[in-house]
BAVEX-236723 format. One line per 4 residues: number of its first residue (from 1); for each residue x, y, z of N, C-alpha, C. Coordinates in nm, 3 decimals. Layout:
! BAVEX-236723
NUM	X/Y/Z/X/Y/Z/X/Y/Z ~ ...
This chain:
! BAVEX-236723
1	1.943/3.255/-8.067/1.874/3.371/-8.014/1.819/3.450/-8.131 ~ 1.677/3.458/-8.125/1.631/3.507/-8.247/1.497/3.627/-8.218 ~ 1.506/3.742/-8.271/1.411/3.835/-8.275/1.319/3.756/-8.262 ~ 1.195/3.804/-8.173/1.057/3.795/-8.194/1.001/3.820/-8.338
5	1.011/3.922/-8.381/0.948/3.983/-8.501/0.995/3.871/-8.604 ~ 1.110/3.822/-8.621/1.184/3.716/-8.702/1.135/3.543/-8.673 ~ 1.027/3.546/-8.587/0.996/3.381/-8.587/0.863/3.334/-8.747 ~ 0.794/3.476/-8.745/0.718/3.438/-8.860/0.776/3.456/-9.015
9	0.928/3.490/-9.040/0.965/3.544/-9.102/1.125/3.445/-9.100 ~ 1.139/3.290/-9.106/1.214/3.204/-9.116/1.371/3.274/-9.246 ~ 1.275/3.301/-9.382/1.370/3.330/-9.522/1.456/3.482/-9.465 ~ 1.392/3.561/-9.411/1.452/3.695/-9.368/1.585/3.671/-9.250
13	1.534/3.540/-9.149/1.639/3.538/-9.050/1.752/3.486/-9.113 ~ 1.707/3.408/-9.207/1.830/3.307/-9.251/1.910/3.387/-9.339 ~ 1.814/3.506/-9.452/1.983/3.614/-9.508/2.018/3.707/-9.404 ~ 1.943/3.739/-9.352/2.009/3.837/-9.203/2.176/3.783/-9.185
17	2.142/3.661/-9.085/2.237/3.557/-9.065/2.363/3.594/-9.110 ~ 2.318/3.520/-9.269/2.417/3.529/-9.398/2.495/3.617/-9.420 ~ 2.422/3.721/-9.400/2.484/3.853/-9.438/2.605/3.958/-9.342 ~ 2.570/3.900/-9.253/2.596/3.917/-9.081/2.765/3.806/-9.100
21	2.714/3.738/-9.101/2.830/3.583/-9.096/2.950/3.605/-9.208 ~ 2.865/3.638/-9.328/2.948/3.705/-9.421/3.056/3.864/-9.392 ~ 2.999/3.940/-9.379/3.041/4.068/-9.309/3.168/4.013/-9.164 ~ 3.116/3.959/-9.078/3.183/3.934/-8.968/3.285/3.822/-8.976
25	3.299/3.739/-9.119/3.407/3.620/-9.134/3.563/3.710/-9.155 ~ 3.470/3.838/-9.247/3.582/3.860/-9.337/3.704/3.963/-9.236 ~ 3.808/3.882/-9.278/3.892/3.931/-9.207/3.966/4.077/-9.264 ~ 3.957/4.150/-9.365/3.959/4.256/-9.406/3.866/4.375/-9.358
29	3.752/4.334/-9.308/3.722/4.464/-9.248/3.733/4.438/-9.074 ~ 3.793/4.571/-9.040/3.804/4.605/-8.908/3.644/4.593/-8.840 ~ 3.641/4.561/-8.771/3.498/4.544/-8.667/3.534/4.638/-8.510 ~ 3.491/4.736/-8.512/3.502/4.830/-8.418/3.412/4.865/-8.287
33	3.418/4.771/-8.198/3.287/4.758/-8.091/3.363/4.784/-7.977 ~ 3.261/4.861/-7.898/3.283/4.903/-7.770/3.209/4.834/-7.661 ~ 3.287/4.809/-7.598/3.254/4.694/-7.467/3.130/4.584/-7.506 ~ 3.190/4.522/-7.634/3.123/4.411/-7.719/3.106/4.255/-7.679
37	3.139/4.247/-7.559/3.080/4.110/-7.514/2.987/4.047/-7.470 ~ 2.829/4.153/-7.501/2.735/4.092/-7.545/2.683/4.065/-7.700 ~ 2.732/4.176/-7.759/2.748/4.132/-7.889/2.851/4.000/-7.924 ~ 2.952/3.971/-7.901/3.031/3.903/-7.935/2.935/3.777/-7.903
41	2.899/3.718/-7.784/2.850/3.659/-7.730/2.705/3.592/-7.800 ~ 2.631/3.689/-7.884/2.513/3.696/-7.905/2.580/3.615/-8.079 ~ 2.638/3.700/-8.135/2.724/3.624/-8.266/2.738/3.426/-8.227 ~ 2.819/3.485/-8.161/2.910/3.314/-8.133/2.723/3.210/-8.121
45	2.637/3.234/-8.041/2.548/3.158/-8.033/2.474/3.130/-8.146 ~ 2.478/3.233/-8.277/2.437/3.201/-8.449/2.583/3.128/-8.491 ~ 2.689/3.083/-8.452/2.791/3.010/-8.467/2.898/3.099/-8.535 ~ 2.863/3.215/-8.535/2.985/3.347/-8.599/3.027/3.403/-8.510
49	3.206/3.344/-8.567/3.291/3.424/-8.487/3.323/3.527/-8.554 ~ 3.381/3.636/-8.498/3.396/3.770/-8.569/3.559/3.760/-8.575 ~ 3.612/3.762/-8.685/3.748/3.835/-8.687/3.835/3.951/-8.709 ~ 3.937/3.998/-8.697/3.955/4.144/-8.670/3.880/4.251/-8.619
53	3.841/4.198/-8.475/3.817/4.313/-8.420/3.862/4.405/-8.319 ~ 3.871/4.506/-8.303/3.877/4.619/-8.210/3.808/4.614/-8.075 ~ 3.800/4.654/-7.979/3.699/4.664/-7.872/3.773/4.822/-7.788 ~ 3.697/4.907/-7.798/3.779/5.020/-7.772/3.733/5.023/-7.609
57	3.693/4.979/-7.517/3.689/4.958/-7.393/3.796/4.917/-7.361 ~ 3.826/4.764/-7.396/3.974/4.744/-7.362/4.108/4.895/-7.422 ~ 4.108/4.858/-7.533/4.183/4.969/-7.569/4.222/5.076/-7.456 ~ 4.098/5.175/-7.412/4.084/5.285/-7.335/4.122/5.221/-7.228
61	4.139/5.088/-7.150/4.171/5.054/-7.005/4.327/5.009/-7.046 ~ 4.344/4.943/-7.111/4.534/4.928/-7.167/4.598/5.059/-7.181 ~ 4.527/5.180/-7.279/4.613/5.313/-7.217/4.577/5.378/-7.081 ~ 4.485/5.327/-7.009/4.504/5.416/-6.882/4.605/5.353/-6.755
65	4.617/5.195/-6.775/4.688/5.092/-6.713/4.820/5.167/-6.730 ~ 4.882/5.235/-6.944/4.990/5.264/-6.986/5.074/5.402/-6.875 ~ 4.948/5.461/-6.858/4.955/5.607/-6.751/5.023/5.604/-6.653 ~ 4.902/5.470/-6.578/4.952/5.446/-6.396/5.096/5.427/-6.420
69	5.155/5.353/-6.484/5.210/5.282/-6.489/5.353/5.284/-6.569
């Protein structure tokens, strides 16, 4: 899945990518996304999985589940 603006522009998608793939391998930084499963989704199809991340949607529904409950 690739920008429009990015089809005439092959060298730019490919460090984008890189840089992206790089950033999102590393398991030292926290990745902090809110209700990220189109992002997540959109990653995985450039073949990057993201590790250590957060998703504060879930989060916010696990403490309100913690409430009822």
């Amino acid at each position: 899945m690739k920008a429009r603006y990015l089809d005439k522009n092959e060298e730019l998608y490919d460090i984008m990518i890189a840089e992206i793939r790089k950033a999102m391998d590393d398991s030292h930084i926290v990745k902090v996304l809110h209700d990220g499963k189109k992002d997540s989704q959109a990653l995985h199809l450039n073949a990057i999985c993201p590790k250590n991340v957060v998703d504060t949607s879930v989060t916010f529904c696990l403490i309100e589940y913690l409430k009822i409950n």
